[in-house]
N, C-alpha and C positions, 0 to 999 in steps of 0.2 A: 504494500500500500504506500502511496506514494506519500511522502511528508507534508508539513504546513509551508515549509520555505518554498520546496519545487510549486506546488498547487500555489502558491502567492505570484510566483513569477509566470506561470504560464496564464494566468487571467490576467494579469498586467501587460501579456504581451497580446492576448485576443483585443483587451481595452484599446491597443496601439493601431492593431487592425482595423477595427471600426470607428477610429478615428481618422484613417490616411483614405478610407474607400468612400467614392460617391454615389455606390449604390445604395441605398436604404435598406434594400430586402439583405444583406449580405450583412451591412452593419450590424443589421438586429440579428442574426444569426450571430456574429461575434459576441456579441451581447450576451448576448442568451447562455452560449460556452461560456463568458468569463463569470456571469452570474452563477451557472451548474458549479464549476471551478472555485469560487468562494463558499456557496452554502459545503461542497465536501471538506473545504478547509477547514471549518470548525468543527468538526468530527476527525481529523486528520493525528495521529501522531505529531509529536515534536518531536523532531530527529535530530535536534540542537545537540552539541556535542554536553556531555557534565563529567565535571570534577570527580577522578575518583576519589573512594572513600578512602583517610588516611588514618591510622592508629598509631596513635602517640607510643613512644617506647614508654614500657613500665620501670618503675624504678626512681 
């Protein structure tokens, strides 16, 4: 399943689409994808790298 980052960037880049095209019918298609593309981002995994855990020496 694809991450929050990837799925951010690929509906920023439909958004770029349906900005640069003078068709309507085509725009709202991009649309559409970058809309599907956000609502699964918030259901999406964070694939963000984390810290791993550290244990202090004892003693």
């Amino acid at each position: 399943m694809p991450g929050k980052k990837y799925l951010t960037e690929q509906a920023a880049t439909f958004l770029k689409f349906a900005m640069a095209t003078t068709d309507p019918d085509i725009a709202a298609g991009f649309l559409d994808k970058a809309a599907d593309l956000s609502a699964r981002r918030e259901e999406a995994p964070d694939a963000s790298p984390r810290a791993p855990d550290v244990e202090r020496p004892k003693g």
